[in-house]
C-alpha positions as CSV (number, residue, x, y, z in Angstrom):
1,X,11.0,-40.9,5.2
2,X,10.5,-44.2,3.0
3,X,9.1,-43.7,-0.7
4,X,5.9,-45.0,0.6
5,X,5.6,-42.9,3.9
6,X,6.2,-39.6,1.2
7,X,3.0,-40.6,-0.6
8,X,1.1,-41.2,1.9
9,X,1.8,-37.5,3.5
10,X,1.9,-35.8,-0.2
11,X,-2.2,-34.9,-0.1
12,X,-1.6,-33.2,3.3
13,X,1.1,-31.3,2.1
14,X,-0.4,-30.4,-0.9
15,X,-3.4,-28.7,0.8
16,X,-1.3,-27.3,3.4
17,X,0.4,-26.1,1.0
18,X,-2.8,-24.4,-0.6
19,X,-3.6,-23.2,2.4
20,X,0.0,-21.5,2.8
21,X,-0.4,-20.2,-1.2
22,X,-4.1,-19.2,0.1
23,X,-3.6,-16.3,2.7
24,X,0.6,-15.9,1.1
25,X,-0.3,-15.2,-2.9
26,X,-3.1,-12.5,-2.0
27,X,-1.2,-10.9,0.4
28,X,1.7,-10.7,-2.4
29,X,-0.8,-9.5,-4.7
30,X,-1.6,-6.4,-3.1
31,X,1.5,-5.5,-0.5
32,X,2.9,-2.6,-1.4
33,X,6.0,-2.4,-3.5
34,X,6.2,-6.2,-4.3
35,X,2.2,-5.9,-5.3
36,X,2.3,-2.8,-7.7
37,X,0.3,-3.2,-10.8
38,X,3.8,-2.6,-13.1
39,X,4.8,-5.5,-11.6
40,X,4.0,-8.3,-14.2
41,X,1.6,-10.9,-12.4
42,X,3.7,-14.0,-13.2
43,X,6.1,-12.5,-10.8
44,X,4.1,-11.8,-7.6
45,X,2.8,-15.7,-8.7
46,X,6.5,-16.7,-8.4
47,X,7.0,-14.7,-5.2
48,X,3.8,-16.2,-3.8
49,X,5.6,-19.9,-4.2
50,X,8.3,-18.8,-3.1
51,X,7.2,-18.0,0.0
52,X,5.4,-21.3,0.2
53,X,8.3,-23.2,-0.5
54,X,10.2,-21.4,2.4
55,X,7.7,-21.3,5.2
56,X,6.0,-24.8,4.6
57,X,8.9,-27.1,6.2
58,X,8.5,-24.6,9.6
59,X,5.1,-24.1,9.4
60,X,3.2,-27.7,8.6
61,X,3.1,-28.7,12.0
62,X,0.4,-26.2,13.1
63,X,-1.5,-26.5,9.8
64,X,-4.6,-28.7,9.7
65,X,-4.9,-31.7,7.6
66,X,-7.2,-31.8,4.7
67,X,-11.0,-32.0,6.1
68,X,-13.0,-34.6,4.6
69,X,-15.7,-32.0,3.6
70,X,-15.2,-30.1,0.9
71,X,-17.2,-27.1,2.7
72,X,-14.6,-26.9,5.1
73,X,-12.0,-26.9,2.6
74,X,-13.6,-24.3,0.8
75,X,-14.2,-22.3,3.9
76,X,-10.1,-22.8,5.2
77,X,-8.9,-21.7,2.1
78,X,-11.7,-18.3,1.4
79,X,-10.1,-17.5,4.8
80,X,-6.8,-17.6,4.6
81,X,-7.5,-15.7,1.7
82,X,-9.2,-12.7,3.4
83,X,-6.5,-13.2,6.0
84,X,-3.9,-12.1,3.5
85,X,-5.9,-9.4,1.6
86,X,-6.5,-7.7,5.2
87,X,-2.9,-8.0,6.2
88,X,-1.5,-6.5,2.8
89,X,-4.2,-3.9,2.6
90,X,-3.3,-2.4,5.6
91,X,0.6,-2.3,4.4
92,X,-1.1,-0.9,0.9
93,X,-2.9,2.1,2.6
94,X,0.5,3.6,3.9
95,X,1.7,3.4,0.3
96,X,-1.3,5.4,-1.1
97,X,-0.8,8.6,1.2
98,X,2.0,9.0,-1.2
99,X,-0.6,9.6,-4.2
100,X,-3.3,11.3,-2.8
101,X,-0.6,13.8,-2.0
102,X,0.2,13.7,-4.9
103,X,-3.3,14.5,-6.1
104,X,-3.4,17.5,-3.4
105,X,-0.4,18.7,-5.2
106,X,-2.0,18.9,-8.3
107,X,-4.8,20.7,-7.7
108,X,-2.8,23.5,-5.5
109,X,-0.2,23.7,-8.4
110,X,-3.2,24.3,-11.0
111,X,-2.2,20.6,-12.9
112,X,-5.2,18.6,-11.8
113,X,-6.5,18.7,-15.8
114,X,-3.7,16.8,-17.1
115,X,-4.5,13.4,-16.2
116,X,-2.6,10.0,-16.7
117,X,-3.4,6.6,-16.1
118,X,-2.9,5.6,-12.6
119,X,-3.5,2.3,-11.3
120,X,-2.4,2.8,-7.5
121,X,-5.8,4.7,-7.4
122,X,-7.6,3.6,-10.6
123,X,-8.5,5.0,-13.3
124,X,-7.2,8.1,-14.4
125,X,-5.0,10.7,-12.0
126,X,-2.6,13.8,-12.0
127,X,1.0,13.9,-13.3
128,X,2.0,14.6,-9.6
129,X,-0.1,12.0,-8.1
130,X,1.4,9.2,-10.2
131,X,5.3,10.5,-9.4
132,X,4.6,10.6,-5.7
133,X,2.6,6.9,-6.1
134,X,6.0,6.0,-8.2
135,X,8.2,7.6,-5.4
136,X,6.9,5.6,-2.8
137,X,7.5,1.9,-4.3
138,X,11.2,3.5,-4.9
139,X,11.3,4.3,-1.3
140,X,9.7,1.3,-0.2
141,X,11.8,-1.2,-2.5
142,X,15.2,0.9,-2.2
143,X,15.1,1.4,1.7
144,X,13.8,-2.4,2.0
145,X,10.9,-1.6,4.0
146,X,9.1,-4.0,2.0
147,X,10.7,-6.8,4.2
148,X,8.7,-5.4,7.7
149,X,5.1,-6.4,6.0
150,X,6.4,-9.9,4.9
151,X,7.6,-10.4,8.4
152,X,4.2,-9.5,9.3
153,X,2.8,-12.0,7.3
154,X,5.1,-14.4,8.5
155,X,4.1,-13.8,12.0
156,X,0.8,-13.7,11.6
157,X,0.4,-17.6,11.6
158,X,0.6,-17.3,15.5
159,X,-1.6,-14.2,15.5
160,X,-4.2,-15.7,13.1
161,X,-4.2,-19.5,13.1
162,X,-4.8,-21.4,10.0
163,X,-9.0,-22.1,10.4
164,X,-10.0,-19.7,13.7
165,X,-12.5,-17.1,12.5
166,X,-11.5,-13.9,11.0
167,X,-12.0,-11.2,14.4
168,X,-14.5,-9.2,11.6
169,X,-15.0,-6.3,14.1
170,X,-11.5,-5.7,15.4
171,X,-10.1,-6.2,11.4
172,X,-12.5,-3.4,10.6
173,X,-11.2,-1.2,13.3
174,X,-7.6,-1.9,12.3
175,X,-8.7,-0.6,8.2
176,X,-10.5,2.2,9.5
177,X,-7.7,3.3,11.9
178,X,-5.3,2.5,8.7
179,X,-7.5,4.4,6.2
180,X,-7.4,7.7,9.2
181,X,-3.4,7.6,9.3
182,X,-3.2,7.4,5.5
183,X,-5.3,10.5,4.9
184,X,-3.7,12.5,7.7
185,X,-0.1,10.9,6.1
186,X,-1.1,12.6,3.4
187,X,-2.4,16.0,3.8
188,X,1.3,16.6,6.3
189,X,2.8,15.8,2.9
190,X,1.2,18.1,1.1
191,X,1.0,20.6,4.0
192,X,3.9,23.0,2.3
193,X,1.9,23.1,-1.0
194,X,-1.4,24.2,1.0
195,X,0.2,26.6,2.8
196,X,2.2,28.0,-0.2
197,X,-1.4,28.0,-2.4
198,X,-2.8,30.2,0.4
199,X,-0.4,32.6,0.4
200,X,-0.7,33.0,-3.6
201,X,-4.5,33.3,-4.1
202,X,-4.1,35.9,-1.3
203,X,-1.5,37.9,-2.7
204,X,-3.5,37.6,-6.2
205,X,-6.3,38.5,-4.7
206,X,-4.7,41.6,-2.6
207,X,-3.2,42.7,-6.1
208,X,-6.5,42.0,-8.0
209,X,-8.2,44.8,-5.3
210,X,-5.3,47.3,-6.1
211,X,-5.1,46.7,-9.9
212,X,-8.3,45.9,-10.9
213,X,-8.2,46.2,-14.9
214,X,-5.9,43.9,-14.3
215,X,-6.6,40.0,-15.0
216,X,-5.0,38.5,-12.4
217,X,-5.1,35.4,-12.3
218,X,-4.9,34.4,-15.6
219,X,-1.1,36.3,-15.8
220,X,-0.7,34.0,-12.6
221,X,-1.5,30.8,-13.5
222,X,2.0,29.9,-15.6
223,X,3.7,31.6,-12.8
224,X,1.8,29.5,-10.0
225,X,2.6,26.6,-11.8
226,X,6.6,27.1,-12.1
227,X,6.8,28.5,-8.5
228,X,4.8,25.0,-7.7
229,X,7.4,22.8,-9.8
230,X,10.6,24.7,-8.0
231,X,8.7,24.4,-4.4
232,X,7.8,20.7,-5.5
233,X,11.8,20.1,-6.7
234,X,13.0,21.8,-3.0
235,X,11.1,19.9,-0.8
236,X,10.7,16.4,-2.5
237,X,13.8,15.0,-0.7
238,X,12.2,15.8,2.7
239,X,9.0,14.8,1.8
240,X,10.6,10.9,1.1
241,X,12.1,10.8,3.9
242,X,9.4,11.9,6.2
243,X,7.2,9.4,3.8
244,X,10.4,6.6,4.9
245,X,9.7,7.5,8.5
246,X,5.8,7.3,8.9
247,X,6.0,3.7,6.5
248,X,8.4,2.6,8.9
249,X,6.1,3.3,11.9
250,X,3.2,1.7,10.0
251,X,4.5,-1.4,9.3
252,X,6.1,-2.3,12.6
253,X,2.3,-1.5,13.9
254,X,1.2,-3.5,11.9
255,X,-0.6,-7.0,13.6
256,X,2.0,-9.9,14.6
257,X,4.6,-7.2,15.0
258,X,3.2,-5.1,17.9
């Protein structure tokens, strides 16, 4: 390619290559592990290029030139945007099972008033449910799961083509169906600590019936909370790698992969 012939394609790579950056740096901004909030912004910006830079040489040929509208361009790039928000949202969901759990477990283990800043959930959360949100960007980033979703992304320029309409009612499905596994995720990870919490406010109740002069439950709260902390420190290794297993699962359902 001549000097000349480089200029004249350089304004249709450049908005492919917006359009690329479009539906690649939101997705990065929100996947799980490579989209936490501890990871510093100008990083998921650099991983977002990156990405641009490797998938643009393969990709250009089925991207669209620049429209001479600017409505169009607009509407191209708002979504490819909402393309890539969808895709890593649904990756995100998995991630969050891991700290609502962790939120279960803190209100069965009698911790839920000590709160911490969270940003996985927002806001302010439980000691427990920011270790388990913590634990699962380990898991994620250690095991390398965080490769399935980018291939995801990756094939979901076949799946999605840059400038067909968003399929609004089946993307909506695919959340809610996402949102339904996340919450049942969740609750079989904190399944021991619901059973074990039943068994203790039964026993203290039995025991408050036979003693009643005696006050139960506050003598049981320090001990409920160390019996939670040992039972927490005995099953946490299980409880990753069932959390490996079901994020596995998830992301190789997840759309362009199926």
């Amino acid at each position: 390619m001549t000097e000349a012939e480089f200029l004249d394609a350089l304004p249709v790579l450049a908005f492919q290559a917006v359009l690329l950056f479009a539906r690649l740096g939101a997705a990065a901004m929100v996947l799980p592990g490579l989209g936490e909030e501890e990871v510093p912004a100008q990083i998921r910006l650099g991983l977002g290029l990156g990405l641009v830079v490797l998938l643009l040489p393969g990709l250009a040929p089925a991207l669209p030139a620049a429209p001479d509208q600017a409505a169009e361009a607009v509407r191209l790039i708002l979504l490819e945007v909402l393309v890539g928000l969808w895709l890593g949202g649904l990756a995100r969901l998995i991630v969050i099972a891991m700290a609502v759990a962790g939120q279960m477990v803190a209100l069965l283990l009698g911790l839920a008033q000590a709160m911490v800043p969270d940003p996985a959930l927002g806001g302010l959360g439980t000691a427990p449910g920011r270790l388990f949100g913590l634990a699962a960007v380990v898991v994620v980033l250690g095991s390398g799961l965080y490769a399935i979703p980018l291939g995801a992304l990756v094939q979901s320029y076949v799946l999605f083509p840059v400038g067909d309409p968003f399929p609004a009612g089946p993307g909506a499905e695919a959340m809610a169906a996402a949102a339904g596994e996340s919450l049942a995720l969740s609750l079989r990870l904190a399944a021991p600590f619901v059973v074990a919490a039943i068994v203790l406010n039964v026993a203290l109740g039995l025991l408050a019936r036979i003693a009643p002069q005696v006050q139960v439950y506050f003598v049981a709260i320090p001990g409920q909370i160390v019996l939670g902390l040992a039972l927490l420190a005995l099953v946490m290794p299980a409880l990753l790698g069932a959390f490996a297993e079901a994020a596995r699962a998830a992301f190789l359902a997840l759309p362009g992969l199926r």
